[in-house]
C-alpha positions as CSV (number, residue, x, y, z in Angstrom):
1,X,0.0,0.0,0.0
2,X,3.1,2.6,1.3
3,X,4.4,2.0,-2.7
4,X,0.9,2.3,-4.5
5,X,0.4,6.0,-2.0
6,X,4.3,7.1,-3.3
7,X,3.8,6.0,-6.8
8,X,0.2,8.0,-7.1
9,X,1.8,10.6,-5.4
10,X,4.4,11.1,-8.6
11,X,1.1,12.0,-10.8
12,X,0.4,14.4,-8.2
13,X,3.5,16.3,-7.6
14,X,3.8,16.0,-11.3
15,X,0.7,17.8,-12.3
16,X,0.5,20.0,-9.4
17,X,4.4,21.5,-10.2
18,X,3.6,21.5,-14.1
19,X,0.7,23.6,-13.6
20,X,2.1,26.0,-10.9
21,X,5.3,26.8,-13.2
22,X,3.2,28.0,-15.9
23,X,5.3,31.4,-15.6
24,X,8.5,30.1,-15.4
25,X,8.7,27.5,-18.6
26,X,12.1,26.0,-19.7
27,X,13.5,26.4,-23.3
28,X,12.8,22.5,-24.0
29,X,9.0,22.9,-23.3
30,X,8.4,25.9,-25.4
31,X,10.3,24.1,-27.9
32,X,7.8,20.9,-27.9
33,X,4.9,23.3,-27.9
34,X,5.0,24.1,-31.7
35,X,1.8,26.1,-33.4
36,X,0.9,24.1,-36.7
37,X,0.4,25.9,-39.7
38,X,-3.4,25.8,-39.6
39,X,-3.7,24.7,-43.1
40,X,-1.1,22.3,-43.2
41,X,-1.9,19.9,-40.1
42,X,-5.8,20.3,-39.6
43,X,-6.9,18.1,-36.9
44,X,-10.5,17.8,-37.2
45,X,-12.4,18.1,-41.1
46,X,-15.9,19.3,-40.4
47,X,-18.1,19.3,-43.3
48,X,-18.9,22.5,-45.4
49,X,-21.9,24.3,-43.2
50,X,-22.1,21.0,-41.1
51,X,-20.8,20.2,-37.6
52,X,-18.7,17.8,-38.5
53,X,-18.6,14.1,-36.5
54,X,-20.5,14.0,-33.0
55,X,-18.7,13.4,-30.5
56,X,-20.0,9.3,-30.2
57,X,-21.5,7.2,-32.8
58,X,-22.9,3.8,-32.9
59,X,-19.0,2.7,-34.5
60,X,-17.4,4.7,-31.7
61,X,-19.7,3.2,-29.0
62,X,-18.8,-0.1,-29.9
63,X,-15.2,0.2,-30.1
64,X,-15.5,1.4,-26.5
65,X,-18.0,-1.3,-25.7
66,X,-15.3,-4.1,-26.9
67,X,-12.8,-2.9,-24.7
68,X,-14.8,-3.4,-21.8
69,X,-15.6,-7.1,-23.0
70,X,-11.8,-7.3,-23.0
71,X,-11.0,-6.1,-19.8
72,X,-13.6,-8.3,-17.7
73,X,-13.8,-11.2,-20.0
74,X,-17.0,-11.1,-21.0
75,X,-19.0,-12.0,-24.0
76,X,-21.4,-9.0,-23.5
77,X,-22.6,-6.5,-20.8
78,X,-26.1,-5.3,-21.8
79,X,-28.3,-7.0,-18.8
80,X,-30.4,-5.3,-16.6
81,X,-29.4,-4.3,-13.2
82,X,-31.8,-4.8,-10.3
83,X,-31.9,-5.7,-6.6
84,X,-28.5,-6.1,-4.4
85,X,-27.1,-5.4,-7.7
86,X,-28.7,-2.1,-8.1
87,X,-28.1,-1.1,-5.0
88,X,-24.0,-1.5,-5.4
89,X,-24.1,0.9,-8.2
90,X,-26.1,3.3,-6.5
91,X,-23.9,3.6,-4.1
92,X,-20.6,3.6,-6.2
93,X,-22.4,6.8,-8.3
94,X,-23.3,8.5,-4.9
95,X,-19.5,7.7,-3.6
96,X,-17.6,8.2,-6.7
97,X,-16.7,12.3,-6.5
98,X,-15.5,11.4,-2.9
99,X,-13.6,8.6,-3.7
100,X,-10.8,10.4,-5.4
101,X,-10.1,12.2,-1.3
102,X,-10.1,8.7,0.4
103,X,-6.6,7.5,0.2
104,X,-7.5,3.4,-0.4
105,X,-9.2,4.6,-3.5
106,X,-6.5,7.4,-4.3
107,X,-3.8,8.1,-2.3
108,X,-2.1,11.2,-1.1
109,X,1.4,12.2,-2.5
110,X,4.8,12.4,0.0
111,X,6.9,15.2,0.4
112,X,9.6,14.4,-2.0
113,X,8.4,14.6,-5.4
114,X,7.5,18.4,-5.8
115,X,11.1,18.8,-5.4
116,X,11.9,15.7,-8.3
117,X,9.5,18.1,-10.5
118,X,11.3,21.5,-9.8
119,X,14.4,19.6,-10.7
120,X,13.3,18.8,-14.4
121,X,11.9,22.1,-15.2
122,X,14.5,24.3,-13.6
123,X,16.9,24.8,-16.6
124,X,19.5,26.3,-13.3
125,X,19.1,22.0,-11.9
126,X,22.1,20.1,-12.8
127,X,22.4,16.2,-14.3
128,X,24.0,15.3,-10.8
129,X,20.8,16.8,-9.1
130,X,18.7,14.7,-11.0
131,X,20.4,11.6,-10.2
132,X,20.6,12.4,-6.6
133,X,16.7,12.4,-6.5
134,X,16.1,9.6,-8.4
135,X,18.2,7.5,-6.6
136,X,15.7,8.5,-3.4
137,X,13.5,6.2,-5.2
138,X,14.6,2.7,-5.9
139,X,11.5,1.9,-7.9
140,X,12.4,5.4,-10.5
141,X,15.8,4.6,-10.6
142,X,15.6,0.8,-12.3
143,X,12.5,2.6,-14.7
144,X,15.3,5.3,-15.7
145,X,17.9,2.8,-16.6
146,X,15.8,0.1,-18.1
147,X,13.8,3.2,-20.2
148,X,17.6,4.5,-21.5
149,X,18.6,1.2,-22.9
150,X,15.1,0.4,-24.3
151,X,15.2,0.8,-28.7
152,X,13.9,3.8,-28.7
153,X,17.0,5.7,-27.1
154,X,20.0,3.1,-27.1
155,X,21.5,4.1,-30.0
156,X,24.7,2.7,-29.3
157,X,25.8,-1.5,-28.6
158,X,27.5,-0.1,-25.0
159,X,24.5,-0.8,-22.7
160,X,23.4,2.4,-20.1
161,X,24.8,1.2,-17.0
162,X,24.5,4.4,-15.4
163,X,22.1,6.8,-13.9
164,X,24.3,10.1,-14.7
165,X,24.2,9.1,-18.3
166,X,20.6,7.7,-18.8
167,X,19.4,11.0,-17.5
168,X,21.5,11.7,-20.7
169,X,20.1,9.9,-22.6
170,X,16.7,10.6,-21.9
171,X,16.9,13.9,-21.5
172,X,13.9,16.3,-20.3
173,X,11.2,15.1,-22.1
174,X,12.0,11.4,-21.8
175,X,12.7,11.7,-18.3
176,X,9.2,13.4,-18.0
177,X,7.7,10.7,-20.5
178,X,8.7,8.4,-17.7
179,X,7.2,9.7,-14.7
180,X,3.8,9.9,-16.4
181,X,3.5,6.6,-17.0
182,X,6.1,4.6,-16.4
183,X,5.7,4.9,-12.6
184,X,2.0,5.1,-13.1
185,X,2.4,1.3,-13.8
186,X,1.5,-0.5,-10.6
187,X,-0.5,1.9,-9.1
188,X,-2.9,-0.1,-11.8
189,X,-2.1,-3.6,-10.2
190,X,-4.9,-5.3,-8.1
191,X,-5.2,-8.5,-6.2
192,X,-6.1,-11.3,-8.2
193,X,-9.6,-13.2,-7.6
194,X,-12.3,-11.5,-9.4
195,X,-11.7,-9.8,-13.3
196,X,-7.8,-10.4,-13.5
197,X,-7.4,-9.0,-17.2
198,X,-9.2,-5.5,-16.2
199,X,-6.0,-4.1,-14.4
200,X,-3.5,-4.7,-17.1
201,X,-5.9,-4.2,-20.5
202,X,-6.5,-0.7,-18.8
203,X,-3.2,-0.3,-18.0
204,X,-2.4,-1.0,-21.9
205,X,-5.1,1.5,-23.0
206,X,-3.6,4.2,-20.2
207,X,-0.2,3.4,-21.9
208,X,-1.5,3.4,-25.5
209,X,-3.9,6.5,-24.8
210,X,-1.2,8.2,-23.2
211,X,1.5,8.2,-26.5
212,X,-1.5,8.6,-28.9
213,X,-2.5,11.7,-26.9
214,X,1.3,13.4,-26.6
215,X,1.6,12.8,-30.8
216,X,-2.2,14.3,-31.5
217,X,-1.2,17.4,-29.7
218,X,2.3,17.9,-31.6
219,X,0.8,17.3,-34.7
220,X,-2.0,19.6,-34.1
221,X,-0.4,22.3,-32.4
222,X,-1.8,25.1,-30.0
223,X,-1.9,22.3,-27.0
224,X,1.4,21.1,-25.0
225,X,1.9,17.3,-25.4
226,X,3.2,16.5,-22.3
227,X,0.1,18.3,-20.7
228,X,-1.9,16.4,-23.3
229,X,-0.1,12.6,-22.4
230,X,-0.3,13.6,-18.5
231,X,-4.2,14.4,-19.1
232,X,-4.8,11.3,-21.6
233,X,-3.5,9.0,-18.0
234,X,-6.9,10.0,-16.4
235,X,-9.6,8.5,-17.9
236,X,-7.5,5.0,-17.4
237,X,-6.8,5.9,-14.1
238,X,-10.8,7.4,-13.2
239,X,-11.7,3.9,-14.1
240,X,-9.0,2.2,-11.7
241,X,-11.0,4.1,-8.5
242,X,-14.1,3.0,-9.7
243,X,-12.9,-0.3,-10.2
244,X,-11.6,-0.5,-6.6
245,X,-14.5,1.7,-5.4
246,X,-17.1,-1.1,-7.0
247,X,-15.2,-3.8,-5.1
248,X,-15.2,-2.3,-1.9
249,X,-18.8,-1.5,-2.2
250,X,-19.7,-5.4,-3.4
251,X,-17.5,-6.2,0.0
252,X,-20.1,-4.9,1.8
253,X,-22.5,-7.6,0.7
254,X,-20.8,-10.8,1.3
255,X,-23.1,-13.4,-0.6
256,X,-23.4,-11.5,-3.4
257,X,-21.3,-12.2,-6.5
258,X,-19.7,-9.1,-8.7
259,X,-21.1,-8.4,-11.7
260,X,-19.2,-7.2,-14.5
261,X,-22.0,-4.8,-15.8
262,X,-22.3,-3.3,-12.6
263,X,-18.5,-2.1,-13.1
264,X,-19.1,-1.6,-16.8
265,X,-22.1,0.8,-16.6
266,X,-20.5,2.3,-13.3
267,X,-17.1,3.5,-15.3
268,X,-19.4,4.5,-18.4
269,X,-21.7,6.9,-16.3
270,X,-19.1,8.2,-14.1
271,X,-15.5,7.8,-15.0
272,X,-15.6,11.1,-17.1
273,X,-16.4,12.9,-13.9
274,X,-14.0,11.2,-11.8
275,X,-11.1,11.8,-14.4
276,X,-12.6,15.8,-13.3
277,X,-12.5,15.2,-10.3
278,X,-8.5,14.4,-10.5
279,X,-8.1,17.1,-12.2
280,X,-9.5,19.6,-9.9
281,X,-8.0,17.8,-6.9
282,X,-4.4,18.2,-8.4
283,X,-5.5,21.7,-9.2
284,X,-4.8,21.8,-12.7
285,X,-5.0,24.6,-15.4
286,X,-8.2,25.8,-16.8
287,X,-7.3,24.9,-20.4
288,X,-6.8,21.3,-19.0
289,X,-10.2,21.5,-16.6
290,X,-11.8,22.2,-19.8
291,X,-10.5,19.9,-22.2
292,X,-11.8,17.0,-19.7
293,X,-15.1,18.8,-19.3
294,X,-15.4,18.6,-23.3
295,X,-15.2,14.9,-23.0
296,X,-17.8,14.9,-20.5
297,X,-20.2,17.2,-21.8
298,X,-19.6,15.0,-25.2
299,X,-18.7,18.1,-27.7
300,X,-18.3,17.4,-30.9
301,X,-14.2,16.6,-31.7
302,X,-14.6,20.1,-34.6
303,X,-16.1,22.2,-31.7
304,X,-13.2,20.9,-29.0
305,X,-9.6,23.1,-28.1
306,X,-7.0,21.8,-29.6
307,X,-6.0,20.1,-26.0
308,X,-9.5,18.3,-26.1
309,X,-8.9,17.0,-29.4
310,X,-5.5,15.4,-28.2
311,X,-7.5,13.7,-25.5
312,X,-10.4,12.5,-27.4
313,X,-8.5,11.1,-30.7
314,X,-5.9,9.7,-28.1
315,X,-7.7,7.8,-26.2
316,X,-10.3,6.6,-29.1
317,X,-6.7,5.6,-30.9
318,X,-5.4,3.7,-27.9
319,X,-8.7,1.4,-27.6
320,X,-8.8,0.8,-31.4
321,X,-5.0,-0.6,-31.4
322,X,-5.7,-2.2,-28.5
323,X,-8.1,-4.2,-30.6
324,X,-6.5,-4.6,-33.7
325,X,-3.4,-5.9,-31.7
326,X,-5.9,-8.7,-30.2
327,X,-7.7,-9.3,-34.1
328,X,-11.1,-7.8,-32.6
329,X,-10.8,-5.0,-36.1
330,X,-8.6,-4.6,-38.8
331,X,-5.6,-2.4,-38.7
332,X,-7.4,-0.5,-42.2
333,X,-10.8,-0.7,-40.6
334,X,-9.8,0.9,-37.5
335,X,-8.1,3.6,-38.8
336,X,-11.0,4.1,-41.2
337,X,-12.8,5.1,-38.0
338,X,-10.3,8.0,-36.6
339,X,-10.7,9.6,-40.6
340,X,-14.5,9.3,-40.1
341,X,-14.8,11.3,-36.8
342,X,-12.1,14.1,-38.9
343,X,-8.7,13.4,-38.3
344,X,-6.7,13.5,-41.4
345,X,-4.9,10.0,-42.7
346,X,-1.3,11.8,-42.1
347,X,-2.0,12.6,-38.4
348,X,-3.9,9.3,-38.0
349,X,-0.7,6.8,-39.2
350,X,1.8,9.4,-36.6
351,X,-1.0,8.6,-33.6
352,X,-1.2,4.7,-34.4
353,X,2.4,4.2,-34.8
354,X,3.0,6.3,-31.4
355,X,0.3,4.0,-29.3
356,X,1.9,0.8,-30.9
357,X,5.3,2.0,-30.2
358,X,4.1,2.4,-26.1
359,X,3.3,-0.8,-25.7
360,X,6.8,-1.9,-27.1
361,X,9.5,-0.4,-25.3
């Protein structure tokens, strides 16, 4: 439990430092925030004098809906709910904005990391700082070195076999990369007994959704990826405190068996707002408040910020890979799909070959 509370507690530091030093932003993030010509890169087509795509269809729906078979393992999820049953999800809905202040749903952050976070935005930190901090933190310090001799940054035979130079080789925006999901990782582990794929096909999606999210954002401009890939971790993660939320809430009836649909239609009425929630608990910026309230009030992708976008195409592209990967839709089919709710076919192959790529290293 102490590990799950410090490794949560990265996210938190993470997102409350990035937002706070709004004022103060290094060379390397102005650099990776790069304004799109608006002709060349066009994220979302709308049609002349239309509104282009809403922001679900019955294709997008079930796309969605598959990924929930995947992660419980079941054949379908459209039963009615009634009785104990009922009651469960009742209560999860009523609990669910609270859940995200009660640390064996969500746990609070230590001391340590704001200080991790000042570190890799200060352009005044040095490379022996760095390493100094991450080797606080046994768990960061074997992700930093295993992440530096991964394929995407080994680009010599010599193995990394320190921390001084993996910060190196990383740099800034690997080493940030890192924290936002790499050491996100277990805090989407649960016990074994009842739905054992759900913690890591969700972890896959948050992974997926994540890259796919960080790519849109670059490639559409006028949004910062990192901000984008931190924000594209919440839906995944919304749904891990309603997952645990659920099965606390089914502990409190002893003979009564879970039900995946109770889960199901608990994460699809309420994990928008829970991913909110998050937000507003790690007091993030208004552009990123509202980019998650778009996905909740359902806006239409052509009538989103360019940050919303990011979200929305990244997480719809990490669900569909996730399913071609597993022979549920074809690789052509699927990416028919992200063209038909606007994206163009350039941006669509960069986002499908980033969410692919997350799952690899």
């Amino acid at each position: 439990m102490t590990l799950t509370i410090i490794l949560i507690a990265v996210m938190v530091g993470l997102a409350v430092f990035m937002f706070g030093m709004r004022g103060s932003t290094s060379s390397s993030n102005r650099s990776s925030v790069t304004a799109a010509p608006r002709d060349a890169v066009r994220a979302v087509t709308s049609s002349p004098g239309g509104d282009g795509p809403p922001f679900e269809t019955e294709a997008t729906a079930s796309a969605y809906a598959e990924c929930y078979k995947l992660a419980f393992s079941v054949p379908g999820f459209d039963y009615a709910i009634s009785g104990e049953h009922a009651d469960v999800l009742e209560k999860v809905n009523d609990h669910a904005a609270a859940a995200v202040h009660q640390r064996e749903y969500f746990p609070r952050r230590p001391m340590l990391l704001p200080k991790l976070m000042q570190a890799l935005n200060d352009d005044e930190s040095t490379r022996r700082e760095l390493v100094r901090l991450i080797l606080e933190d046994p768990a960061l310090a074997g992700s930093t070195l295993q992440r530096a001799n991964s394929a995407a940054y080994r680009y010599s035979p010599e193995p990394v076999d320190s921390l001084d130079r993996a910060v190196v080789v990383l740099g800034t925006d690997g080493l940030r990369s890192l924290l936002a999901t790499a050491l996100l990782q277990p805090v989407f582990r649960q016990p074994r007994g009842h739905f054992d794929n759900f913690a890591s096909v969700t972890w896959e999606h948050a992974q997926r959704t994540a890259a796919a999210s960080e790519v849109c954002a670059r490639a559409i401009g006028n949004a910062d990826p990192f901000i984008a890939q931190l924000i594209g971790l919440l839906g995944p993660l919304a749904r891990i405190v309603l997952f645990r939320l659920t099965m606390e809430t089914y502990r409190e009836h002893q003979d009564l068996q879970p039900r995946a649909e109770v889960f199901i239609r608990a994460m699809q009425m309420e994990a928008p707002n829970v991913a909110g929630f998050i937000a507003a608990t790690w007091e993030l910026s208004d552009p990123s408040i509202r980019a998650l309230q778009e996905q909740t009030d359902k806006v239409p992708p052509g009538h989103m910020s360019a940050l919303g976008q990011a979200i929305y195409f990244g997480e719809l592209c990490g669900a569909l890979t996730l399913l071609t990967r597993r022979g549920t839709y074809s690789e052509e089919g699927a990416q028919a799909l992200l063209m038909e709710q606007g994206l163009t076919r350039r941006i669509v192959q960069e986002i499908w070959t980033a969410a692919n790529k997350a799952v690899e290293e």
